[in-house]
LUMMARZA-954133 format. One record per residue: x, y, z of N, C-alpha, C, O, CB in turn; residue in three letters. Coordinates in Angstrom, 2 decimals. Glycine has a CB too. Example, Ala and Ser with C-alpha at 12.3 -4.5 7.8 and 13.67 -1.06 7.14 Angstrom:
((13.19 -5.69 7.80) (12.30 -4.50 7.80) (13.20 -3.30 7.80) (14.24 -3.32 8.46) (11.31 -4.47 9.05) "ALA")
((12.85 -2.25 7.08) (13.67 -1.06 7.14) (12.90 0.03 7.87) (13.41 1.14 8.04) (14.08 -0.60 5.72) "SER")
//
This chain:
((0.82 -1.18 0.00) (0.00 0.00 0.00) (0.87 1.26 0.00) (1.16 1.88 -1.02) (-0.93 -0.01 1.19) "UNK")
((1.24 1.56 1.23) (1.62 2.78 1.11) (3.36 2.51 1.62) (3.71 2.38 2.79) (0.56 3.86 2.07) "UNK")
((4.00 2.49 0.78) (5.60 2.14 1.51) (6.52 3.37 2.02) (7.73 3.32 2.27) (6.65 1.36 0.30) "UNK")
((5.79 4.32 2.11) (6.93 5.85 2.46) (7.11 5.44 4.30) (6.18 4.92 4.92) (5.77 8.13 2.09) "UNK")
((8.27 5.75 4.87) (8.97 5.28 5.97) (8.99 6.59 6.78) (9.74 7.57 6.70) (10.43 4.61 5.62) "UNK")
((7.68 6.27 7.78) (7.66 7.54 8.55) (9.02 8.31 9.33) (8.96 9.52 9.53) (6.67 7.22 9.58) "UNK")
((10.25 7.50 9.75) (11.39 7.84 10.28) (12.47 7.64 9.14) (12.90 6.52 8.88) (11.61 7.05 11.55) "UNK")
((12.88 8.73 8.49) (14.17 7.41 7.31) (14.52 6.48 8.15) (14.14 6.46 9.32) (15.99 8.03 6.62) "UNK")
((15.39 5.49 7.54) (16.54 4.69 8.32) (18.10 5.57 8.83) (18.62 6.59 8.37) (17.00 3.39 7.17) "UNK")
((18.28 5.16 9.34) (20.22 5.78 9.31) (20.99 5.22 8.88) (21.07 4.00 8.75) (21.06 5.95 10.44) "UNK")
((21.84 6.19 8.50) (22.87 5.81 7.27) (23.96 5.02 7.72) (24.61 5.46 8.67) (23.53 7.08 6.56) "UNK")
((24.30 3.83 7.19) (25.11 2.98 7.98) (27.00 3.82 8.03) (27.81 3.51 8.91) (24.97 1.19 7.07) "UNK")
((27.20 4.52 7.28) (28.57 5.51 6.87) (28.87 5.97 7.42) (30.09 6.12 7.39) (28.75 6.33 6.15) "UNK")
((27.79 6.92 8.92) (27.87 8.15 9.17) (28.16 7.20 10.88) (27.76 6.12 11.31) (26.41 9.42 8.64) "UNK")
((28.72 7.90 11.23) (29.47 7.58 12.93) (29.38 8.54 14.15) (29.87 9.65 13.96) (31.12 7.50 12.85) "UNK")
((28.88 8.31 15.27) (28.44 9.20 16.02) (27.70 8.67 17.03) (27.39 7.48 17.11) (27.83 10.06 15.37) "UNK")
((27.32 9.76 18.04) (26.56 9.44 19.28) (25.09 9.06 18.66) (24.79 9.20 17.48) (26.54 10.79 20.42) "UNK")
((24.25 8.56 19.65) (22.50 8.34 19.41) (22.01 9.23 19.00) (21.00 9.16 18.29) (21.59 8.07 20.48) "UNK")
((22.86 10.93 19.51) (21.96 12.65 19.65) (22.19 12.63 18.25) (21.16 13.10 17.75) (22.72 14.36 20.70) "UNK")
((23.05 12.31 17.26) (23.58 12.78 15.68) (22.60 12.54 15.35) (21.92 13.56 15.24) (24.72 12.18 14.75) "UNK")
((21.89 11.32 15.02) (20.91 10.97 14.67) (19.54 12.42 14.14) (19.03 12.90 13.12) (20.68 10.01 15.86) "UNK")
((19.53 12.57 15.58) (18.31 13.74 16.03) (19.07 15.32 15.69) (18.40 16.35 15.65) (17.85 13.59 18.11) "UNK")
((19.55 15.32 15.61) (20.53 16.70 15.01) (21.03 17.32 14.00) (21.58 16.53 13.23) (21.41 16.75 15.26) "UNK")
((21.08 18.46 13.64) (21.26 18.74 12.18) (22.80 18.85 12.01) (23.35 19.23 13.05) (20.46 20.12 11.67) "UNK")
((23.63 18.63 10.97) (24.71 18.02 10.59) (25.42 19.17 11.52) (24.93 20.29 11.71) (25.02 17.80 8.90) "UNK")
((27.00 18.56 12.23) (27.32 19.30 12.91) (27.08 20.31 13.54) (27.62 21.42 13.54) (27.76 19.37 12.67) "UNK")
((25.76 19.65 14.41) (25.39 20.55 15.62) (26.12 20.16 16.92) (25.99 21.05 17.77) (23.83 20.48 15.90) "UNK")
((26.50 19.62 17.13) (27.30 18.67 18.13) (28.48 18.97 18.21) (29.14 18.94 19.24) (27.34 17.32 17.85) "UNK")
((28.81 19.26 17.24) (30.23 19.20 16.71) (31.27 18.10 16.91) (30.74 17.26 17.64) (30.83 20.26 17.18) "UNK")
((32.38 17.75 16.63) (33.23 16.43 16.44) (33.23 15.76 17.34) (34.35 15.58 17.81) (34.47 16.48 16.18) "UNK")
((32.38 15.25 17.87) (32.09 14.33 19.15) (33.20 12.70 18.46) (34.18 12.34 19.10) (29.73 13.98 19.38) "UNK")
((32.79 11.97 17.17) (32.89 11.04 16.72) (34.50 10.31 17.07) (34.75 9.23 17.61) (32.46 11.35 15.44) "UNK")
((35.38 11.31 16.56) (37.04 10.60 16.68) (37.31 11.10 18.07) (38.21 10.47 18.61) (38.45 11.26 15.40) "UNK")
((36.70 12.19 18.92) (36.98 12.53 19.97) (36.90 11.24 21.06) (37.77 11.19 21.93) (36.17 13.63 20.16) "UNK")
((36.23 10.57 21.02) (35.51 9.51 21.52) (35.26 7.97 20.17) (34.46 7.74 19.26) (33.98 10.38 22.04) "UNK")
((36.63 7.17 20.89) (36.69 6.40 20.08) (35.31 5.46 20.60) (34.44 5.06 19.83) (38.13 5.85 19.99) "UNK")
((35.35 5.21 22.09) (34.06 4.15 22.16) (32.57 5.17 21.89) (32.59 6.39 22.04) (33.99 3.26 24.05) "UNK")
((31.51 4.48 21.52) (30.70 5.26 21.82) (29.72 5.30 23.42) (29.61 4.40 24.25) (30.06 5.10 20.70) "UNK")
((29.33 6.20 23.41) (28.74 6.02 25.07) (27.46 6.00 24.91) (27.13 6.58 23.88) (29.05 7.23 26.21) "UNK")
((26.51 5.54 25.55) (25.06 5.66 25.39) (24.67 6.90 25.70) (23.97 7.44 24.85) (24.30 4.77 26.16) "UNK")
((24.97 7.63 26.85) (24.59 8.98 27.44) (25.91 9.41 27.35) (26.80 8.63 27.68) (23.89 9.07 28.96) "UNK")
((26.14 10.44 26.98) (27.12 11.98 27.18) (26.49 12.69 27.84) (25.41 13.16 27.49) (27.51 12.92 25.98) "UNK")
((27.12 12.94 29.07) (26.48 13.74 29.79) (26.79 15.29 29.89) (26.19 16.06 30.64) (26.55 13.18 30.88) "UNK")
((27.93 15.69 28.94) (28.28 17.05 27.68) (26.96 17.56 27.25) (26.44 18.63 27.57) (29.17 16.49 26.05) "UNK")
((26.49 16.59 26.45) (26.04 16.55 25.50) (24.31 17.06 25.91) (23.71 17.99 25.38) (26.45 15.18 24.92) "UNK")
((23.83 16.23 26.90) (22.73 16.62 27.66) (23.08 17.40 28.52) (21.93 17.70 28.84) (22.06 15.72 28.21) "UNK")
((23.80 18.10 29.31) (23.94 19.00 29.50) (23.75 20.56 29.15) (23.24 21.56 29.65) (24.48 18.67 29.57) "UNK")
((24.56 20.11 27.86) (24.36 21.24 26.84) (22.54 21.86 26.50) (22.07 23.00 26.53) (25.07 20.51 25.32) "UNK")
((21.96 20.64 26.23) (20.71 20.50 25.83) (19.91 20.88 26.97) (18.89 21.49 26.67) (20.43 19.21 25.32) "UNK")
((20.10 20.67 28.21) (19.37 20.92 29.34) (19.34 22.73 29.50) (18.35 23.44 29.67) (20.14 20.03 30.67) "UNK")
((20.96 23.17 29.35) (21.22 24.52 29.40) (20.55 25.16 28.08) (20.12 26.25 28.48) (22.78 24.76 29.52) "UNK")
((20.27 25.04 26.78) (19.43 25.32 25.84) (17.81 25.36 26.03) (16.87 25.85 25.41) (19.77 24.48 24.94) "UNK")
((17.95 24.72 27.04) (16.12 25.00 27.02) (15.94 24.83 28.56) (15.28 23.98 29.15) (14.92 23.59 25.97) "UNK")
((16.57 25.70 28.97) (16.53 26.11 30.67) (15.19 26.92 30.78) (14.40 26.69 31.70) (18.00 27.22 31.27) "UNK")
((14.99 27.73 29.99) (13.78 28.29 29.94) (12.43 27.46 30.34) (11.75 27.71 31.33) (13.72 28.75 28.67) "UNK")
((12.17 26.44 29.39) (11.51 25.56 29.43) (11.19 24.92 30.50) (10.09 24.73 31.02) (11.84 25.00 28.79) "UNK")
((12.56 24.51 30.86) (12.38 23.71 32.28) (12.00 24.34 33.71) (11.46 23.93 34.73) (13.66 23.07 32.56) "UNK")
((12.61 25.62 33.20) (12.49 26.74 34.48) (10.67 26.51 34.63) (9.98 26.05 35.54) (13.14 28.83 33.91) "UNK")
((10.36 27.04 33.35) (8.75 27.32 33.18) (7.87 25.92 33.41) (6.76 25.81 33.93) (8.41 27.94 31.50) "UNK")
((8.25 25.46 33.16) (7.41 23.67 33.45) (7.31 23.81 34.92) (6.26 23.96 35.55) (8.54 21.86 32.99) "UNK")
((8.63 23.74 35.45) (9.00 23.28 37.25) (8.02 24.23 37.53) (7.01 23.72 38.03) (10.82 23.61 38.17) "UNK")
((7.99 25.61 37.36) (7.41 26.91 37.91) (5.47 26.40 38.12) (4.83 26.50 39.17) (7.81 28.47 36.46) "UNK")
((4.80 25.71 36.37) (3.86 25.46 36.68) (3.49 24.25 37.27) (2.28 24.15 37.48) (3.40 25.71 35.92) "UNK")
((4.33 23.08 37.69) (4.12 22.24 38.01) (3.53 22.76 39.60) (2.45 22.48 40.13) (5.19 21.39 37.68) "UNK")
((4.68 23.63 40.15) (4.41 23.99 41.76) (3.33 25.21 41.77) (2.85 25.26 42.90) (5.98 24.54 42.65) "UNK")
((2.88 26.02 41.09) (1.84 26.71 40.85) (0.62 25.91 40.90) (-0.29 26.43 41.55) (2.00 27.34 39.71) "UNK")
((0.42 25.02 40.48) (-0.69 24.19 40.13) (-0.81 23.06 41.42) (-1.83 22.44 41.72) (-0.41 23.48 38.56) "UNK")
((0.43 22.96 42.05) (0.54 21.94 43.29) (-0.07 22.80 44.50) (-0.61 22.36 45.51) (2.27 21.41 43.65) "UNK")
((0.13 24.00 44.17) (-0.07 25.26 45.48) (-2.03 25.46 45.15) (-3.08 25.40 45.80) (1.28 27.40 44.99) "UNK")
((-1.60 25.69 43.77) (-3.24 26.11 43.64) (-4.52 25.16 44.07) (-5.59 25.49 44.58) (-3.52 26.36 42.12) "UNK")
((-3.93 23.57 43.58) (-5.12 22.43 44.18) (-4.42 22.60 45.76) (-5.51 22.80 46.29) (-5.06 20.35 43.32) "UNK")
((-3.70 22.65 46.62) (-3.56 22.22 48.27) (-4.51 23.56 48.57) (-5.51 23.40 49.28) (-1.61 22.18 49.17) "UNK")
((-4.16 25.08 47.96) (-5.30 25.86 49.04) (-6.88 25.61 48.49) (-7.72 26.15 49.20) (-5.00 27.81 49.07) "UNK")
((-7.39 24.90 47.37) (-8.28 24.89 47.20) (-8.88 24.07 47.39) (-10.08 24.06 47.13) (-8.38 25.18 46.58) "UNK")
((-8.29 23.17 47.88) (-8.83 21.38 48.47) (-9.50 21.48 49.95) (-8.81 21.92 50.86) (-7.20 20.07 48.74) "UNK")
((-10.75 21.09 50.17) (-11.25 21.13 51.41) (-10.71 20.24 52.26) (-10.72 19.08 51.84) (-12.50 21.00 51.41) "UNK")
((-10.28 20.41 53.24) (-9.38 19.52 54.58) (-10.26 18.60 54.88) (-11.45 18.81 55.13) (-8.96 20.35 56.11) "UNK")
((-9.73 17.57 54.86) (-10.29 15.94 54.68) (-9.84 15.64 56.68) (-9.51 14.50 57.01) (-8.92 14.58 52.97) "UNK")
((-9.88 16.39 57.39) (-9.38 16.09 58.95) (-10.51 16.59 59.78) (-11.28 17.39 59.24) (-7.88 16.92 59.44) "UNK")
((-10.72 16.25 60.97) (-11.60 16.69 61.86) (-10.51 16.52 63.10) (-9.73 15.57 63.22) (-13.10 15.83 61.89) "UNK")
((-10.66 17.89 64.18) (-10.37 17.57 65.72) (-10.98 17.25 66.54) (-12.20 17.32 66.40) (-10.00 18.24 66.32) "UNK")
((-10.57 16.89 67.41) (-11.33 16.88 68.27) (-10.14 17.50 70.23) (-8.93 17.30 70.32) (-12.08 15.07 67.96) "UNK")
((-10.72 17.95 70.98) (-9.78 18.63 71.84) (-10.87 18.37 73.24) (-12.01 18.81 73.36) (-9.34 20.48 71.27) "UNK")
((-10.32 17.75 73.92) (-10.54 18.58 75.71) (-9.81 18.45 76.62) (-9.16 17.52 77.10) (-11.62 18.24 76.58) "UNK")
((-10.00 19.73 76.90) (-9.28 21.05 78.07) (-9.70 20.73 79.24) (-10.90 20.80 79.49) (-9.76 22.75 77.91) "UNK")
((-8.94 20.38 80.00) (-8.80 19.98 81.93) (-8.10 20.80 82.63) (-6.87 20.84 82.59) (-8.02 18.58 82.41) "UNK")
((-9.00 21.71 83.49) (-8.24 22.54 84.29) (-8.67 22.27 86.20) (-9.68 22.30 86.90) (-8.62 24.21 83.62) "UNK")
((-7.56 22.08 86.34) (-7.89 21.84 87.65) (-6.92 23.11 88.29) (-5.85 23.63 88.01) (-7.53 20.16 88.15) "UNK")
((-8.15 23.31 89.49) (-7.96 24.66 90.43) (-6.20 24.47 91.39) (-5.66 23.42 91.75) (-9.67 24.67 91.85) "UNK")
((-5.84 25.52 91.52) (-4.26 25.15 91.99) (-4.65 24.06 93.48) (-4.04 23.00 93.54) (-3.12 27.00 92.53) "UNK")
((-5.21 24.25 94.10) (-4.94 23.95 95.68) (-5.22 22.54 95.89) (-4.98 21.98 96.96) (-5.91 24.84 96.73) "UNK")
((-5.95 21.69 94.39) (-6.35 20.70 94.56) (-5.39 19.36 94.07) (-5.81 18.21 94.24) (-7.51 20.88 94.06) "UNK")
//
C-alpha cells in the first residue's frame, strides 16, 4: 500500500553518538574521533541541551508547583479535631 517510511533509516557511513541521529549536521560538533568508544549517554552533551532549554524547564518546574499550590489551598481539609481542656484549680 503505502511504503513511504515515517522515520528514514540511518545511514550505515555516518558515525556518532544516538543525539547525531536527532541533530542537524554538525550541531554537536566532532564528538565522533573525539571519543573512540561510543557512550550511550554523554552527559556534555545533555547538558548542553538541558542549558538550551533552561527556559523551558524553568517554566514547566514553575507550573508544576503553581498548580501543586493552587489544588492544596483549594482542596477542602479531609481532617476533623477533636480537643478537651482539663483545668484543675491550683490547691487541689
Amino acid at each position: 500500500m503505502n511504503e513511504r517510511l515515517i522515520i528514514p533509516p540511518i545511514e550505515p557511513s555516518r558515525q556518532g553518538t544516538w543525539l547525531d541521529t536527532y541533530m542537524p549536521d554538525g550541531a554537536l560538533g566532532p564528538l565522533g574521533p573525539a571519543h573512540p568508544r561510543q557512550q550511550f549517554f554523554n552527559f556534555a552533551t545533555i547538558r548542553g541541551i538541558i542549558y538550551r532549554q533552561r527556559w523551558l524547564v524553568i517554566a514547566v518546574i514553575v507550573a508544576a508547583l503553581l498548580g501543586g499550590l493552587i489544588v492544596t489551598l483549594l482542596s477542602t481539609p479531609m481532617y476533623q479535631a477533636d480537643a478537651k481542656v482539663s483545668v484543675k484549680p491550683y490547691g487541689q
